[in-house]
N, C-alpha and C positions, 0 to 999 in steps of 0.2 A: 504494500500500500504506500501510495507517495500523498505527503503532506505540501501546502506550497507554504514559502518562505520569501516574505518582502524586507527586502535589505535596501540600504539606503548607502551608498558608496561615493565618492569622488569621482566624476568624470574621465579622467585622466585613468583611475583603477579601470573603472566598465570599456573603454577602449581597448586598455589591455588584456582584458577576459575576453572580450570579443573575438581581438584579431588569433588569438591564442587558442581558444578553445572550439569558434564557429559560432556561425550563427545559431541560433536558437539549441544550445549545447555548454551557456555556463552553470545551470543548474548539475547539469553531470561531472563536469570539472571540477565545479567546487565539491561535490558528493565524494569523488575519490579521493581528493588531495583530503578532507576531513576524516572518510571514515578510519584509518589506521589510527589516527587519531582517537575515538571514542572507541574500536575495538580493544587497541590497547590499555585502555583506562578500565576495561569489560572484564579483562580477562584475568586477573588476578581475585576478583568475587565469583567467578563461575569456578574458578580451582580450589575457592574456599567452600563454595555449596557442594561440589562433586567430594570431598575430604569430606563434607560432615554428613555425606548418603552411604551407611553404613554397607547399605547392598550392593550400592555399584562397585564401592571401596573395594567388597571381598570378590567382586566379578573379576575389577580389573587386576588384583595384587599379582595372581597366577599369570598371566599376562606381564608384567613387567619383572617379573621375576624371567622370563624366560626370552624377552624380549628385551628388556629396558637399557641393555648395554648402550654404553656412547660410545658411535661408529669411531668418535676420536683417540678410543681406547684399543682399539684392533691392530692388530701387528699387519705392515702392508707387504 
């Protein structure tokens, strides 16, 4: 679902989203360059809600026990 959003900007900025992004295409521009932004703000409460779901917890443990190595740890 997409919400609309009225912002109010400097002239000089809207030129530069324009010729950058295309026409009718700075709503998406701006959408990407923001969402890592709010993702990453996201993701350290979804790691604390999956920690305190005791069933997922015991689904995944098996799993990172047999997977969880870091590839950075592997003899090449």
């Amino acid at each position: 679902m997409q919400k609309k959003l009225t912002l109010s900007i400097d002239a000089e900025i809207y030129e530069a989203l324009h010729k950058m992004a295309g026409q009718r295409k700075i709503g998406r521009f701006i959408e990407n360059l923001v969402r890592p932004h709010i993702t990453s703000l996201e993701l350290p409460e979804a790691g604390t809600r999956l920690a305190q779901d005791g069933h997922r917890e015991s689904e995944a443990l098996p799993w990172v026990r047999t997977n969880g190595t870091d590839a950075g740890d592997e003899a090449r």
